[in-house]
Backbone as a printed PyTorch tensor [residue, N CA C, xyz], in Angstrom:
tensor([[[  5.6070, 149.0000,  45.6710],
         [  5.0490, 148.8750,  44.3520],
         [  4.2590, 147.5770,  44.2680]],

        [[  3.3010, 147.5210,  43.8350],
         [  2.3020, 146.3580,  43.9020],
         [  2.3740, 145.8810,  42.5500]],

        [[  2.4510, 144.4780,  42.8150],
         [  2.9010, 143.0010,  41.2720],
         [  1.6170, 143.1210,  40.8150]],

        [[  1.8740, 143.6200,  39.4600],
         [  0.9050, 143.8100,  38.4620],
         [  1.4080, 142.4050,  37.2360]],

        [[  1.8840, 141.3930,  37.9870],
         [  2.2220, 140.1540,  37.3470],
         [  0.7190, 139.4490,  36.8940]],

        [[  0.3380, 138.7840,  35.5050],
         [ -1.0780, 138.4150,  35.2380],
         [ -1.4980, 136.7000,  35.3880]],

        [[  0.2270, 136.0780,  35.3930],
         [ -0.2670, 134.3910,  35.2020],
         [  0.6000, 133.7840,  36.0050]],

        [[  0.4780, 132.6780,  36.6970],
         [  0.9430, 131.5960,  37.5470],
         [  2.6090, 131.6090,  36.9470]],

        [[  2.7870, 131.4550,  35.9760],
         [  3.5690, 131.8920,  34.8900],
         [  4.7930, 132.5600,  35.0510]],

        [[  4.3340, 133.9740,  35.0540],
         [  4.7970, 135.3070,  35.3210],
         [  5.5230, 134.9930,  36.3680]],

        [[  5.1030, 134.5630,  37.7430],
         [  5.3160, 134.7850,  38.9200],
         [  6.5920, 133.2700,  39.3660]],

        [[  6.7620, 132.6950,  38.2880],
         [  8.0580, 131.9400,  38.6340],
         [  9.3490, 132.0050,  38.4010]],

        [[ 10.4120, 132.0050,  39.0540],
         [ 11.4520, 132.1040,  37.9290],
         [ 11.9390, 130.5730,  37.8460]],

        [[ 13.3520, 130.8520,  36.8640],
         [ 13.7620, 129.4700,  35.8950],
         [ 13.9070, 128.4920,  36.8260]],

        [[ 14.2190, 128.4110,  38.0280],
         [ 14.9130, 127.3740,  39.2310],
         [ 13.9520, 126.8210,  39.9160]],

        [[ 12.1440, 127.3870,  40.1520],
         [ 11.5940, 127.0880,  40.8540],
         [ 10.7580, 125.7000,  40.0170]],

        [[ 10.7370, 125.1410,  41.3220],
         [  9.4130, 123.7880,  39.9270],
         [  7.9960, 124.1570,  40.5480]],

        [[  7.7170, 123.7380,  39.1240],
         [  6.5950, 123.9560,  39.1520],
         [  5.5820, 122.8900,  40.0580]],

        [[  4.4390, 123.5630,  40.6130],
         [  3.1260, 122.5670,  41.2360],
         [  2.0020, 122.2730,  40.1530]],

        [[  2.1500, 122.8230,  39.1380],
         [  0.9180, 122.3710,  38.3030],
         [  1.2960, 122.1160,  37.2280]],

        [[  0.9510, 121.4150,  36.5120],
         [  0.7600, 120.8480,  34.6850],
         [  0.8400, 122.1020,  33.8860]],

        [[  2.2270, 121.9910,  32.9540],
         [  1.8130, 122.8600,  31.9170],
         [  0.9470, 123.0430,  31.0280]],

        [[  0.3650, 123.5400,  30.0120],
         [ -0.5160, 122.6540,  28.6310],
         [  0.4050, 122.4070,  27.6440]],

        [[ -0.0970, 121.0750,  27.0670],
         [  0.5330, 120.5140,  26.4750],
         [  1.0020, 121.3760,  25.4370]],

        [[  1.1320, 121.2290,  23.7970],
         [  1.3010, 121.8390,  22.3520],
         [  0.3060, 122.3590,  21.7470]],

        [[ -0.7730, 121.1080,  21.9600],
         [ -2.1570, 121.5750,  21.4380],
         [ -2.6580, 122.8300,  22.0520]],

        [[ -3.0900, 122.6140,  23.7530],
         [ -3.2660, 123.6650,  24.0880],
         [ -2.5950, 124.7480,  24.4160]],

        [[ -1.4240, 124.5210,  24.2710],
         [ -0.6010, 126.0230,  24.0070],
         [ -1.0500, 126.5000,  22.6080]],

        [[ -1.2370, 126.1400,  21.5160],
         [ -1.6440, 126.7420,  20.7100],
         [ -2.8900, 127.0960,  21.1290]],

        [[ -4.0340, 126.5350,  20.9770],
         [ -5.2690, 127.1680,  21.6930],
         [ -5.3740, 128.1590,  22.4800]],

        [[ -4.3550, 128.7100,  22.9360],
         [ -4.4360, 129.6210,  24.3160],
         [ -3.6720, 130.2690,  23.2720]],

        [[ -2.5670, 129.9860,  22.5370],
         [ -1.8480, 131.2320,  21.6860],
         [ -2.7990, 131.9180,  20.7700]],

        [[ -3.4780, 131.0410,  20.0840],
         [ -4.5400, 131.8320,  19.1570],
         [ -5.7240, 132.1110,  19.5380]],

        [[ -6.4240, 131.8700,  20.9640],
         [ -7.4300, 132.8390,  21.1800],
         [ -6.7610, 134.4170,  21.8140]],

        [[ -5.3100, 133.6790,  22.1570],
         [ -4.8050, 135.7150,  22.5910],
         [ -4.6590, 136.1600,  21.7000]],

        [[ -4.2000, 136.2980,  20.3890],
         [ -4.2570, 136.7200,  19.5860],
         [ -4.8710, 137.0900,  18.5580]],

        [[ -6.2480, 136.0710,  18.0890],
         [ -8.0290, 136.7660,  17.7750],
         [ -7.9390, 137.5820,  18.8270]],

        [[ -8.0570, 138.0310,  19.9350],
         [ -8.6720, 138.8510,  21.0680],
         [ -8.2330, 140.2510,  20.9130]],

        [[ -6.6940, 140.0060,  20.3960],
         [ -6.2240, 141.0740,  20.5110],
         [ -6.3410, 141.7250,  19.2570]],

        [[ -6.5140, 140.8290,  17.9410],
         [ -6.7330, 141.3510,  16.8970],
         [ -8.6060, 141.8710,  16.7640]],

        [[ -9.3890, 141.3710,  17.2890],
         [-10.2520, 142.0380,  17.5790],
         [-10.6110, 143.1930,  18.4670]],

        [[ -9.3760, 143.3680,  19.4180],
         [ -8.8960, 145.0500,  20.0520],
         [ -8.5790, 145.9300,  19.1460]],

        [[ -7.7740, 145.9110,  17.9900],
         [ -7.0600, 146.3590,  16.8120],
         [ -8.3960, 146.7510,  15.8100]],

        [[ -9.0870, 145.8970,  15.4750],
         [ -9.8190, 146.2180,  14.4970],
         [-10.9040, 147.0150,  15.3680]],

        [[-11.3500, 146.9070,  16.6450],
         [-12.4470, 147.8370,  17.2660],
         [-11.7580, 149.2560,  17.2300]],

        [[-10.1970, 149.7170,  17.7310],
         [ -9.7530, 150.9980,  17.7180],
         [ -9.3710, 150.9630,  16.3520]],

        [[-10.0630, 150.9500,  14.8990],
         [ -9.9170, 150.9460,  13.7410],
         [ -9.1440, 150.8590,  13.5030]],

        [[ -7.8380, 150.1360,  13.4990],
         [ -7.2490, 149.6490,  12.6250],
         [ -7.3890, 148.5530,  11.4080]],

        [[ -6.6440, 149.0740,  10.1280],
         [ -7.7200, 148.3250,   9.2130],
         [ -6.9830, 146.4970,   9.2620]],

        [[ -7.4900, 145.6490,   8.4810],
         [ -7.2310, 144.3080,   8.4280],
         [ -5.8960, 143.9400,   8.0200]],

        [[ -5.8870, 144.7500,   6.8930],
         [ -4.8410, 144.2200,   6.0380],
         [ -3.2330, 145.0580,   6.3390]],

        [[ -3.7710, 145.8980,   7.3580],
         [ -2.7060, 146.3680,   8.5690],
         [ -2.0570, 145.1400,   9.4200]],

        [[ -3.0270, 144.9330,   9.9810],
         [ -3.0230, 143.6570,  11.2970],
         [ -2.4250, 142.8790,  10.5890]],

        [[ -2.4850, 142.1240,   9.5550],
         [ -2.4750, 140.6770,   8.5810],
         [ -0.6820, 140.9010,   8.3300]],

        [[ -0.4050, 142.2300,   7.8410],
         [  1.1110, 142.6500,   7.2600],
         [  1.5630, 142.6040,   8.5020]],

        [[  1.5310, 143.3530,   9.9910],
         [  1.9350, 143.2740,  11.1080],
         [  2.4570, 141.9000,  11.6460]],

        [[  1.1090, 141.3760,  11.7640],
         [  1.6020, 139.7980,  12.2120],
         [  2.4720, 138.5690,  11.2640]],

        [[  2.1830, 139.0700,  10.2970],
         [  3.0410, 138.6480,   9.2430],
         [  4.7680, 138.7840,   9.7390]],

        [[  4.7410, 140.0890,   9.5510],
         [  6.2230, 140.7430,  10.2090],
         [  6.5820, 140.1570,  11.1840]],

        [[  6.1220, 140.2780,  12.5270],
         [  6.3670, 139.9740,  13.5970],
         [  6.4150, 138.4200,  13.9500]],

        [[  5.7660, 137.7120,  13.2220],
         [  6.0680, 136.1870,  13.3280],
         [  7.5180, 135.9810,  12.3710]],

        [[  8.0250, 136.1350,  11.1150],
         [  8.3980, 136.0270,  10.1800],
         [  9.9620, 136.6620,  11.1590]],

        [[  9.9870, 137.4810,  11.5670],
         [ 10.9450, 138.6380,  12.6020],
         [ 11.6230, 137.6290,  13.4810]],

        [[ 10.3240, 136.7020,  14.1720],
         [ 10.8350, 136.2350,  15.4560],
         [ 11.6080, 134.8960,  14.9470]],

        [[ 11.0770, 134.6700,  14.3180],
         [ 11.6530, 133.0860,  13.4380],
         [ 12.6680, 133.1240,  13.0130]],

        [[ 12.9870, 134.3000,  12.2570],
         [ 14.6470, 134.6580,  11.7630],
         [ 15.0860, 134.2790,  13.0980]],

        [[ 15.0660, 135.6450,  14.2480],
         [ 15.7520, 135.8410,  15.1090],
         [ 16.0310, 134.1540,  16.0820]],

        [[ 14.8350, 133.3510,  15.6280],
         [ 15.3510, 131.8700,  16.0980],
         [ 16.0750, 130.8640,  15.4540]],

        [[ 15.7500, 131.1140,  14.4020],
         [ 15.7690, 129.6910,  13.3170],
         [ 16.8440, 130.3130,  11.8750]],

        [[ 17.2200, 131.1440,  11.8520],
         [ 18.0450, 131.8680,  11.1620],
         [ 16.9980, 132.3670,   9.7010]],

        [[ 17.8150, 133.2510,   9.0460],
         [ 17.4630, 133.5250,   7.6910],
         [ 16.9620, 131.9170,   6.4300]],

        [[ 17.7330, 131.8130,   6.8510],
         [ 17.5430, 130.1860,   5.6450],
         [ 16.5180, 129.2610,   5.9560]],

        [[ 16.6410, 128.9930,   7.3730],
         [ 15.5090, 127.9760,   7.5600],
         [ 13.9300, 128.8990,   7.5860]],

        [[ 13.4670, 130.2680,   7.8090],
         [ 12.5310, 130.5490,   7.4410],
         [ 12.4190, 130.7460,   6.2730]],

        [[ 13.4320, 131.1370,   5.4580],
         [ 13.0830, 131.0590,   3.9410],
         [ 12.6860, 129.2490,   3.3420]],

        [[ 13.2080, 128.6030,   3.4280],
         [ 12.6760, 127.3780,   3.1200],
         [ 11.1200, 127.4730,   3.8100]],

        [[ 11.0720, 127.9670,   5.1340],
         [  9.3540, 127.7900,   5.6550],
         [  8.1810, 128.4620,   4.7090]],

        [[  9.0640, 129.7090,   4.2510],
         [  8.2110, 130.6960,   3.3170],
         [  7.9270, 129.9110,   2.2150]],

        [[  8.6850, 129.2960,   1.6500],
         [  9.2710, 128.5050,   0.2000],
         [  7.9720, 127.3330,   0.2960]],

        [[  7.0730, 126.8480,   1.3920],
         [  6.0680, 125.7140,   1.6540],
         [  4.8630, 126.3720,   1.6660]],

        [[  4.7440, 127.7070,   1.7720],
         [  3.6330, 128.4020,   2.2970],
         [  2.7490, 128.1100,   1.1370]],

        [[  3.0620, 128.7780,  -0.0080],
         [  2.5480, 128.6490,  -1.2030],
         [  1.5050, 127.4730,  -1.2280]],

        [[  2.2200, 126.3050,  -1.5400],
         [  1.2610, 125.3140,  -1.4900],
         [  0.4430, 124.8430,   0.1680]],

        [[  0.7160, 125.2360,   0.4730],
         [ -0.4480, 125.0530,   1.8460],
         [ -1.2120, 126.2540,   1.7600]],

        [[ -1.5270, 127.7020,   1.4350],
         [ -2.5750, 128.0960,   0.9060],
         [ -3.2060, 127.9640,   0.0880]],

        [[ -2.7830, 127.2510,  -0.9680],
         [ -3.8250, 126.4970,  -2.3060],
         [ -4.2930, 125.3420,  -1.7380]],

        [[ -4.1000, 124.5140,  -0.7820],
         [ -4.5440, 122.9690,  -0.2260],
         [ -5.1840, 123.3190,   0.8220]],

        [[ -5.6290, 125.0960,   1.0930],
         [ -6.6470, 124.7750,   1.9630],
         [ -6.1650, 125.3080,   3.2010]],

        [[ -5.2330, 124.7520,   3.6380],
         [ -4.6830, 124.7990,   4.9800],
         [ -5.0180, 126.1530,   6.2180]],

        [[ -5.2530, 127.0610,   5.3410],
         [ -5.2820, 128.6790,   5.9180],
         [ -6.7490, 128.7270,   6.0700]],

        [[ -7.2630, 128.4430,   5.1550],
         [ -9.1350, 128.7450,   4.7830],
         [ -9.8710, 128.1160,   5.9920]],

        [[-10.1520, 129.2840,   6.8460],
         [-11.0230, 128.8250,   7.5450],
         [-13.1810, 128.5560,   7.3050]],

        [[-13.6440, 127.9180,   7.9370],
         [-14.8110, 127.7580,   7.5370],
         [-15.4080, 127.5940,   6.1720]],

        [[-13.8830, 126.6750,   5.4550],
         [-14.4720, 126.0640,   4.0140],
         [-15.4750, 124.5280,   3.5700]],

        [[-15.8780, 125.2890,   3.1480],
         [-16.9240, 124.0180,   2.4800],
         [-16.2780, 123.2480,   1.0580]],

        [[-16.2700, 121.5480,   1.4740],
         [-15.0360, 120.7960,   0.8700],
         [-16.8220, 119.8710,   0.0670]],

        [[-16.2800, 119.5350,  -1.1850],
         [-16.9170, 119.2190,  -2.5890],
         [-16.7930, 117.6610,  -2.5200]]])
């Protein structure tokens, strides 16, 4: 059977060390959110609509966070959201007065 493994990544397990530099936070995010535009632009090309995708990822982040951080501490995270979408925080490509 031939390793259909895709990243340097993939192909280690927990015991081995590593030869190269991880990315740091920053660019782990950078690399998290262009896979995920990419893939949400896969989604919206096989028509799926937006506000599908938006409730989905919603779920599925909101899902995984419980399953880490318990019920309470994402509810307090939810409980901040509010005011960081009125301050902007979400709005991409806004023009500031």
């Amino acid at each position: 059977m031939a390793d259909t493994r895709d990243t340097p990544l993939d192909a280690l397990s927990d015991d081995e060390e590593f030869d190269f530099p991880l990315p740091n936070d920053d660019e782990q995010r950078r690399i998290a959110l262009q896979i995920f535009l990419d893939a949400w632009d896969d989604a919206l090309a096989e028509g799926v609509d937006p506000d599908v995708l938006a409730n989905t990822a919603i779920f599925a982040a909101f899902s995984d966070m419980v399953e880490t951080y318990g019920e309470e501490s994402v509810a307090e995270l939810a409980d901040g959201l509010r005011d960081r979408v009125r301050q902007g925080e979400f709005t991409l490509n806004q023009t500031r007065h």
